[in-house]
MOPAC internal coordinates of N, CA, C and O (Angstrom, degrees):
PM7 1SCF
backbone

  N    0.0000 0     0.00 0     0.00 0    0    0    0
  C    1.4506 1     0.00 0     0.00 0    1    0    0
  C    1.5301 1   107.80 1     0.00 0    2    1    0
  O    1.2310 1   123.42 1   -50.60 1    3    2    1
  N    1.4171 1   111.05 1   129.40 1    3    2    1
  C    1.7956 1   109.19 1   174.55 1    5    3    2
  C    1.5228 1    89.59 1  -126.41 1    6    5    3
  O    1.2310 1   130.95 1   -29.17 1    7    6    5
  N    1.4486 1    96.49 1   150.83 1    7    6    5
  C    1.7620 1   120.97 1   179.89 1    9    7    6
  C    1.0768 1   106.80 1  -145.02 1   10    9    7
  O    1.2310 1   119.63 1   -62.08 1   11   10    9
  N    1.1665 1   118.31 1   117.92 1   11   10    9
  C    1.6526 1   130.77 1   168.51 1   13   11   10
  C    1.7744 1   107.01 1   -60.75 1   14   13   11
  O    1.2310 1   124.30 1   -47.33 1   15   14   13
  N    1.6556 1   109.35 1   132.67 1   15   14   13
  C    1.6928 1   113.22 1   174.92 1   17   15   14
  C    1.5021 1    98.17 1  -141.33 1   18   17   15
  O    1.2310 1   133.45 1    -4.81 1   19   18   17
  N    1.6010 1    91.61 1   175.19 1   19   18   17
  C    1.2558 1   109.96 1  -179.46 1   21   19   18
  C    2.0059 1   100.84 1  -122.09 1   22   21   19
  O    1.2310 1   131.35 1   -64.70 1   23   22   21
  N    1.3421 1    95.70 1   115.30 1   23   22   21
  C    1.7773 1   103.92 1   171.18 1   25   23   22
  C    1.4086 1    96.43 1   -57.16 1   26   25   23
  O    1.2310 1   124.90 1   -59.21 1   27   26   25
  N    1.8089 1   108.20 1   120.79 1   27   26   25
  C    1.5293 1   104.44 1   139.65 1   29   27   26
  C    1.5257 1   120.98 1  -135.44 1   30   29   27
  O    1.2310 1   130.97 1   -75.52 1   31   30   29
  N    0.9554 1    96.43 1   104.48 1   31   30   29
  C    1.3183 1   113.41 1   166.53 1   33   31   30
  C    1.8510 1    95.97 1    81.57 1   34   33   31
  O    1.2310 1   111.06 1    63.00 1   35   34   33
  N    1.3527 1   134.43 1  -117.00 1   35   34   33
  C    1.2715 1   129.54 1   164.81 1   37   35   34
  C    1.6384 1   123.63 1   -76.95 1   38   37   35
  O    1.2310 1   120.96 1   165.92 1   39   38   37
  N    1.4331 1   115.77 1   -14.08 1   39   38   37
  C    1.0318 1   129.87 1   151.63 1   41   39   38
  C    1.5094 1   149.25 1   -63.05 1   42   41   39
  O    1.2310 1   115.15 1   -26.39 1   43   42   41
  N    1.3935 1   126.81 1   153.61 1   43   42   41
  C    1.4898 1   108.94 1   163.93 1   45   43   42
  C    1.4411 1   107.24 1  -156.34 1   46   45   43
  O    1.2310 1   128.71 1   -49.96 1   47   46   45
  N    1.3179 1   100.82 1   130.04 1   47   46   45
  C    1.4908 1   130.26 1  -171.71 1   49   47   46
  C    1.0884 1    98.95 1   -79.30 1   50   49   47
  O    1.2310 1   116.25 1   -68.66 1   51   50   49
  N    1.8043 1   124.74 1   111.34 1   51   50   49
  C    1.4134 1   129.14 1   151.11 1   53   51   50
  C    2.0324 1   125.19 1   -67.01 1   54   53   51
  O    1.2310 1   138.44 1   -52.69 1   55   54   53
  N    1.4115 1    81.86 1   127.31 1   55   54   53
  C    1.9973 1    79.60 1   170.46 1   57   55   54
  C    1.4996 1   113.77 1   -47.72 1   58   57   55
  O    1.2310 1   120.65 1   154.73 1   59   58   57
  N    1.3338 1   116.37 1   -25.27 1   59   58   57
  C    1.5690 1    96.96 1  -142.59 1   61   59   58
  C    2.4075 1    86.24 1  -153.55 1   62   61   59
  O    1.2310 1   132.13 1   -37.19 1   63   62   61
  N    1.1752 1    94.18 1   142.81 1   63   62   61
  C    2.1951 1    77.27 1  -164.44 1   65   63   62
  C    2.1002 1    76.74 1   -87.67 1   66   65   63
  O    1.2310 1   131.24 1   -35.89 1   67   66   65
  N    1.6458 1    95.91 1   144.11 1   67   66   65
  C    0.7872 1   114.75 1   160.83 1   69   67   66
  C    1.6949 1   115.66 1   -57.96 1   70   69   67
  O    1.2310 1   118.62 1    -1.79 1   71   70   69
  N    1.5290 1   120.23 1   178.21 1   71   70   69
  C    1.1316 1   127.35 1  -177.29 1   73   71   70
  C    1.6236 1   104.92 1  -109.92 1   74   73   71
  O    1.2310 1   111.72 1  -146.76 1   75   74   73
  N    1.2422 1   133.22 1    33.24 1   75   74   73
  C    1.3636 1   134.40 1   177.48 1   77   75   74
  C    1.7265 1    97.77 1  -109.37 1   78   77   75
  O    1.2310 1   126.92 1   -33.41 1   79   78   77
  N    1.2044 1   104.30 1   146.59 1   79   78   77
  C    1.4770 1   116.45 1   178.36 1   81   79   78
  C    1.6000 1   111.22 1   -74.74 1   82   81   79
  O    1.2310 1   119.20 1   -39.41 1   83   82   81
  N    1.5820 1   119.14 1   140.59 1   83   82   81
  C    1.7233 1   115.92 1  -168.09 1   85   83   82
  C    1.3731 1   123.19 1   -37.91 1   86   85   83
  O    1.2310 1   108.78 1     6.58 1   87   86   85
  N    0.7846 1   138.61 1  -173.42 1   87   86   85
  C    1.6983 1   131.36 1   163.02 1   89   87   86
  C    1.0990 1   124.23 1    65.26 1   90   89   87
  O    1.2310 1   126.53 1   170.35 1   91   90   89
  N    1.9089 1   105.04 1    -9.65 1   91   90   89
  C    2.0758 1   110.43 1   179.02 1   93   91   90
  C    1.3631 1   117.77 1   -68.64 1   94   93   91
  O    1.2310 1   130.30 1   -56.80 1   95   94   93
  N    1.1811 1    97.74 1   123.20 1   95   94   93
  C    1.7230 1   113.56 1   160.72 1   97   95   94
  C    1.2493 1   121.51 1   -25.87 1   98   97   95
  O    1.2310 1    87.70 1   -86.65 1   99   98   97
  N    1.6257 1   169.26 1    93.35 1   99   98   97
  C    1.1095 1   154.45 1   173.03 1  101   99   98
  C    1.3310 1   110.83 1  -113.55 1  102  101   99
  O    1.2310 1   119.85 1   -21.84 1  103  102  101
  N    1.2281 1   117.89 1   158.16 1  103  102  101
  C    1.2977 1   121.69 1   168.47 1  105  103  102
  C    2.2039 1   105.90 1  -110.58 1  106  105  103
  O    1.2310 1   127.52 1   -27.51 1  107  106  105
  N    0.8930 1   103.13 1   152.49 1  107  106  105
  C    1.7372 1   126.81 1  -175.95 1  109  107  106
  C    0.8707 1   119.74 1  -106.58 1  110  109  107
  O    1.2310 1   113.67 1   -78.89 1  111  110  109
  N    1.5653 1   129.58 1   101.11 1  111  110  109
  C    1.5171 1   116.99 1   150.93 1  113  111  110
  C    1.4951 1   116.46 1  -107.34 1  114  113  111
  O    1.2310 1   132.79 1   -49.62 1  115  114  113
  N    1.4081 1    92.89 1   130.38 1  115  114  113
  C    1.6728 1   106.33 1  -170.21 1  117  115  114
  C    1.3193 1   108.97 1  -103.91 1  118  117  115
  O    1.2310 1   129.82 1   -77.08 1  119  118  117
  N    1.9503 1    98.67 1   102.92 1  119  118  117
  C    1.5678 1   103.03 1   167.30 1  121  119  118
  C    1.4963 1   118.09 1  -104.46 1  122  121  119
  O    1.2310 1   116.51 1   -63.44 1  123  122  121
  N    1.2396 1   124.23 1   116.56 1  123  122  121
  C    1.7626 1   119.60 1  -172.29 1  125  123  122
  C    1.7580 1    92.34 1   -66.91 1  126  125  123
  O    1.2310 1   135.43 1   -37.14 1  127  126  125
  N    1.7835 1    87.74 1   142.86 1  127  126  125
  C    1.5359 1   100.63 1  -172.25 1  129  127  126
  C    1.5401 1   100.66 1  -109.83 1  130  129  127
  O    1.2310 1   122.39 1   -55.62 1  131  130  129
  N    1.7767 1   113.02 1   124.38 1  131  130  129
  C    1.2410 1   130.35 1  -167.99 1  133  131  130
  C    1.6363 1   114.89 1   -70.05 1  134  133  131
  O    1.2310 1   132.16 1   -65.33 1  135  134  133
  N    1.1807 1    94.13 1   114.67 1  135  134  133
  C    1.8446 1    97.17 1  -178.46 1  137  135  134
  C    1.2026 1   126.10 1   -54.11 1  138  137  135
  O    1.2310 1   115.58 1   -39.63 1  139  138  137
  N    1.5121 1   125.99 1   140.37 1  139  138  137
  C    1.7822 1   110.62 1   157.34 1  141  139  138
  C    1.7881 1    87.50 1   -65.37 1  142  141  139
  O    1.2310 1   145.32 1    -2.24 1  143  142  141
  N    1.9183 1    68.37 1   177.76 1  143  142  141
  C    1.8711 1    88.14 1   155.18 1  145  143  142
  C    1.6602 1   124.27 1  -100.26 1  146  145  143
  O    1.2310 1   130.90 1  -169.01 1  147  146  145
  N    1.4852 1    96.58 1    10.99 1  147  146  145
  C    1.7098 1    93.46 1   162.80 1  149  147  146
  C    1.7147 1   100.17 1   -89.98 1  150  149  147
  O    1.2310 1   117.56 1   136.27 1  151  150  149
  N    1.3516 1   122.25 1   -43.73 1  151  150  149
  C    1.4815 1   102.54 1   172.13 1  153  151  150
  C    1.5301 1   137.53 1   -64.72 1  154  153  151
  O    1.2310 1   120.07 1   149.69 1  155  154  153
  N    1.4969 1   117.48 1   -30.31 1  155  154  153
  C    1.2590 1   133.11 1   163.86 1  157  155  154
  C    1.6172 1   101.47 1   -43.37 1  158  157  155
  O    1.2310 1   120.62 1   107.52 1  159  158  157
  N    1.3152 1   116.41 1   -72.48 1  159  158  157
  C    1.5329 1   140.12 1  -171.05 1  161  159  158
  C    1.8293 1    93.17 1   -46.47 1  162  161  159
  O    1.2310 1   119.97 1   124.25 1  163  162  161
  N    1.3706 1   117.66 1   -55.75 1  163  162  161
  C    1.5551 1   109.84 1  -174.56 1  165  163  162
  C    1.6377 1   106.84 1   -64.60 1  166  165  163
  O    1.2310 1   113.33 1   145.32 1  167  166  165
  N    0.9317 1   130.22 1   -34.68 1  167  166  165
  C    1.5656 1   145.14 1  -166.87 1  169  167  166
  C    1.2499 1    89.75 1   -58.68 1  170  169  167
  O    1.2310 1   118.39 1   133.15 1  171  170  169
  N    1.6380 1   120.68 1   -46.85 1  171  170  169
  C    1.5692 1    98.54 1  -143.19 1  173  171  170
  C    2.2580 1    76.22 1  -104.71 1  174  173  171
  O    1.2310 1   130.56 1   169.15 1  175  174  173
  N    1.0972 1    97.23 1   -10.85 1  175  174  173
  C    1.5754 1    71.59 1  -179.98 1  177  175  174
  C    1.8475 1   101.71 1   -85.49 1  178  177  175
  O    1.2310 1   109.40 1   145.37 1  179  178  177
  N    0.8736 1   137.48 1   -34.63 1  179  178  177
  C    1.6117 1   124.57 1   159.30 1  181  179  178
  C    1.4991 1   118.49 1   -57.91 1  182  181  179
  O    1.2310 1   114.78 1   161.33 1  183  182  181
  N    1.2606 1   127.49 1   -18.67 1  183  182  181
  C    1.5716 1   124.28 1   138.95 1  185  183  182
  C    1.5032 1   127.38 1   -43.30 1  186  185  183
  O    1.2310 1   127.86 1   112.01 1  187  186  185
  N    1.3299 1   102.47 1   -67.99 1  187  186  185
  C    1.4350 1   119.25 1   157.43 1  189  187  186
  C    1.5613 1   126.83 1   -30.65 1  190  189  187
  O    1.2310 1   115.24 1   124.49 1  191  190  189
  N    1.0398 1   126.63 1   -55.51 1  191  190  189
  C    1.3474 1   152.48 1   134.21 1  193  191  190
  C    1.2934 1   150.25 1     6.56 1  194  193  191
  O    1.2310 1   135.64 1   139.27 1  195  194  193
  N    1.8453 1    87.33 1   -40.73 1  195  194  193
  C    1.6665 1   106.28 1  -156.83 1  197  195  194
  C    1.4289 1    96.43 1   -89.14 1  198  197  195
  O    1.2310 1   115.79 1   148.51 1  199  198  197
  N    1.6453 1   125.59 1   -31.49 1  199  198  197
  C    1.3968 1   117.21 1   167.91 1  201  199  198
  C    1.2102 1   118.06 1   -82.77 1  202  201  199
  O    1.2310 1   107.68 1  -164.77 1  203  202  201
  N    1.0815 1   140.59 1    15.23 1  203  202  201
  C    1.7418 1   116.41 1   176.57 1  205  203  202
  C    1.3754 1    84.62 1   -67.55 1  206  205  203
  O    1.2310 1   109.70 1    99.49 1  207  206  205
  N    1.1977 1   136.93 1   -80.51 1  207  206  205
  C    1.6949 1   108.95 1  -143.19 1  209  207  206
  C    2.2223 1   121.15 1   -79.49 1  210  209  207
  O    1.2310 1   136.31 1  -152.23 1  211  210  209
  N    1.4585 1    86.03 1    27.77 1  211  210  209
  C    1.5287 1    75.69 1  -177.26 1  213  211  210
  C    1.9220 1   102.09 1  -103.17 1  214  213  211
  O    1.2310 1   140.73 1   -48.79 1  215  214  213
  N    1.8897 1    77.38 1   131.21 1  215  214  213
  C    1.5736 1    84.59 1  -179.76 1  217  215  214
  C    1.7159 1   112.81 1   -59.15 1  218  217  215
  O    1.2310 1   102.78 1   144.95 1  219  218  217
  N    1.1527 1   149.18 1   -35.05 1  219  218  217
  C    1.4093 1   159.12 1  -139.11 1  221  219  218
  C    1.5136 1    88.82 1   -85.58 1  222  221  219
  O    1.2310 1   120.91 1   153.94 1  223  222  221
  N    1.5388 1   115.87 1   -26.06 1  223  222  221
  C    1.3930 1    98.66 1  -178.28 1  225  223  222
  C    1.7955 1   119.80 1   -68.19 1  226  225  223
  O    1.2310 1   111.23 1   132.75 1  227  226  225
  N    0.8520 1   134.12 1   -47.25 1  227  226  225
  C    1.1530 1   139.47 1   176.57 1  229  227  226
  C    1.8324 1   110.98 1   -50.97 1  230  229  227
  O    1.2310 1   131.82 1   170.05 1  231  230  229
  N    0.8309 1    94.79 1    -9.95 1  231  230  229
  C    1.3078 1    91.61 1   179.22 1  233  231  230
  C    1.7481 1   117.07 1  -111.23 1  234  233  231
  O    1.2310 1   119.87 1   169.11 1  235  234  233
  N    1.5653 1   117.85 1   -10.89 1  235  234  233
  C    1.3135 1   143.16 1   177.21 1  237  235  234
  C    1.6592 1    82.57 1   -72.29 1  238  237  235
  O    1.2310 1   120.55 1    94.23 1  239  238  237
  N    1.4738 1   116.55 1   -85.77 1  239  238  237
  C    1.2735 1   117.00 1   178.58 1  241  239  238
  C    1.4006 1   121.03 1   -34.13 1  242  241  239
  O    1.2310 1   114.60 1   140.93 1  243  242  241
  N    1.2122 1   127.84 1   -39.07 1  243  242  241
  C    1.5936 1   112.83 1  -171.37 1  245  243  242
  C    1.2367 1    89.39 1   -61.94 1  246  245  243
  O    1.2310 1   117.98 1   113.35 1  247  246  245
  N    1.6024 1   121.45 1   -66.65 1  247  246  245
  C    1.8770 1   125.39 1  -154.23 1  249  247  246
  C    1.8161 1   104.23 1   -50.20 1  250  249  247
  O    1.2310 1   127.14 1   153.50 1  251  250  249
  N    1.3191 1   103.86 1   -26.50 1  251  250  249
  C    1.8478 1   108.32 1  -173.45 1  253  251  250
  C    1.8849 1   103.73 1   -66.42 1  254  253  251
  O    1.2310 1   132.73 1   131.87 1  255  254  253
  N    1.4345 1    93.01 1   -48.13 1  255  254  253
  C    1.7816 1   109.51 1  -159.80 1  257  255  254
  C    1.9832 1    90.28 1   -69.75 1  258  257  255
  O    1.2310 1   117.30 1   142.13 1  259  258  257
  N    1.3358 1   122.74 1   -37.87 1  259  258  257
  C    1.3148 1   126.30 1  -170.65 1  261  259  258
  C    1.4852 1    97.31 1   -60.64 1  262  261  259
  O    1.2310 1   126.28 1   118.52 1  263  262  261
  N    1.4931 1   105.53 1   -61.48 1  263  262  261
  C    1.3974 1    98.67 1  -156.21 1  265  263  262
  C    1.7478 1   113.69 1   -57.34 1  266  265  263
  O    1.2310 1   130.34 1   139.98 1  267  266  265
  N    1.3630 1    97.65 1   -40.02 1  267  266  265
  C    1.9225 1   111.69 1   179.10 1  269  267  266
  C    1.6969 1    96.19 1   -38.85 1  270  269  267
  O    1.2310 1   115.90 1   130.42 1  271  270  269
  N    1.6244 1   125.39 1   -49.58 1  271  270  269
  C    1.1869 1   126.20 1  -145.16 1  273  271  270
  C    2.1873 1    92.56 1   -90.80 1  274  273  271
  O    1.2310 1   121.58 1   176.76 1  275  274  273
  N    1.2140 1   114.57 1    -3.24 1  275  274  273
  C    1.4362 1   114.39 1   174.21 1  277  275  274
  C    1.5029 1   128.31 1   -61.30 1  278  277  275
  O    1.2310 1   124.27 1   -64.99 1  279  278  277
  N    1.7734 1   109.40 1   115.01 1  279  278  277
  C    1.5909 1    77.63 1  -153.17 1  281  279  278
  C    1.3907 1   118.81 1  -104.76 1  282  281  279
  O    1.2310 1   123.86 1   -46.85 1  283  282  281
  N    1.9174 1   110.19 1   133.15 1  283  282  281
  C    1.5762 1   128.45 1  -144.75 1  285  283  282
  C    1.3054 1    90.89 1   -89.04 1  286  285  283
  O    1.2310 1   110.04 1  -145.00 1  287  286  285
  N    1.5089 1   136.31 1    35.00 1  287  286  285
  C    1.2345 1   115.85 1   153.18 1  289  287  286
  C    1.2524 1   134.04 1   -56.05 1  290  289  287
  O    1.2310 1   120.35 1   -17.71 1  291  290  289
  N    1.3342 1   116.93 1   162.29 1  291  290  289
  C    1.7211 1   109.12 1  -165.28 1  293  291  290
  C    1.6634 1    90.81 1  -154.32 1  294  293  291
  O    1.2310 1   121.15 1   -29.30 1  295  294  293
  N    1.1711 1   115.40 1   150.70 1  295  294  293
  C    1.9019 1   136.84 1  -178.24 1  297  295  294
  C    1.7175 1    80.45 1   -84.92 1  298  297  295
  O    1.2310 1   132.84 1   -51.34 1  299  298  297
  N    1.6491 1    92.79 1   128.66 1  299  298  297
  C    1.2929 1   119.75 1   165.73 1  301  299  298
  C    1.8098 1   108.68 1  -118.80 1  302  301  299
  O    1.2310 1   127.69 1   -56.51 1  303  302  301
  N    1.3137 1   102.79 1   123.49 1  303  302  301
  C    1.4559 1   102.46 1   176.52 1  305  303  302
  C    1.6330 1   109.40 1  -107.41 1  306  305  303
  O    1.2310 1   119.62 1   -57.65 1  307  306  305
  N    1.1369 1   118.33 1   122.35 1  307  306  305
  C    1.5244 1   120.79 1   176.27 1  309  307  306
  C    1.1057 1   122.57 1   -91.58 1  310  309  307
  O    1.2310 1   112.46 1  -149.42 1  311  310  309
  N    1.4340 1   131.83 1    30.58 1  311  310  309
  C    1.6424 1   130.48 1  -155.32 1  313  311  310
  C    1.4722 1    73.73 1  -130.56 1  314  313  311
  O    1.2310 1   106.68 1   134.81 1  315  314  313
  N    1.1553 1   142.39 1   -45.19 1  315  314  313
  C    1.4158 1   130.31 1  -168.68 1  317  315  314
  C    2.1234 1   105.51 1   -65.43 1  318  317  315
  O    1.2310 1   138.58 1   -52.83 1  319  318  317
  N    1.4854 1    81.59 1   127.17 1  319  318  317
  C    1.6352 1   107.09 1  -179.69 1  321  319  318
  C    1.3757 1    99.20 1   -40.10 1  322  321  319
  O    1.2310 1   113.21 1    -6.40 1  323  322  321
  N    1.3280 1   130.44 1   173.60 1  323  322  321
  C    1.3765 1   152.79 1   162.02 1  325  323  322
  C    1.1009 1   138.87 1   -81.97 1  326  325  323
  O    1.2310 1   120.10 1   180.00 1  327  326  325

């Protein structure tokens, strides 16, 4: 029997429940399954993703855009030697 999962953390989430009754003994071999680059590419666009709807973002950006606009002037003295 093979079942596709997802590692989490010490765990792993099967797609689909096997046909063994709860509590069965199994043994695991864990082969990582090699991505296309249409799945890589979806991964990182549902990464991408995860903030459109969080309100906190707009407000990360204001404090970012403020600070850029802080102004880093500094006293330059030109009498000091070289």
């Amino acid at each position: 029997m093979q079942i596709q999962g997802i590692l989490k953390g010490k765990r792993i989430e099967l797609k689909r429940k096997p046909k063994l009754p709860s509590g069965s003994k199994v043994l695991v071999r864990i082969t990582p399954k090699i991505l296309t680059l249409k799945e890589k590419r979806q991964i990182v666009a549902n990464l991408c993703g995860t903030w459109l709807e969080d309100p906190s973002l707009d407000i990360v950006f204001t404090e970012i855009e403020k600070s850029r606009t802080v102004n880093m002037s500094r006293e330059v003295n030109f009498n000091v030697a070289s």
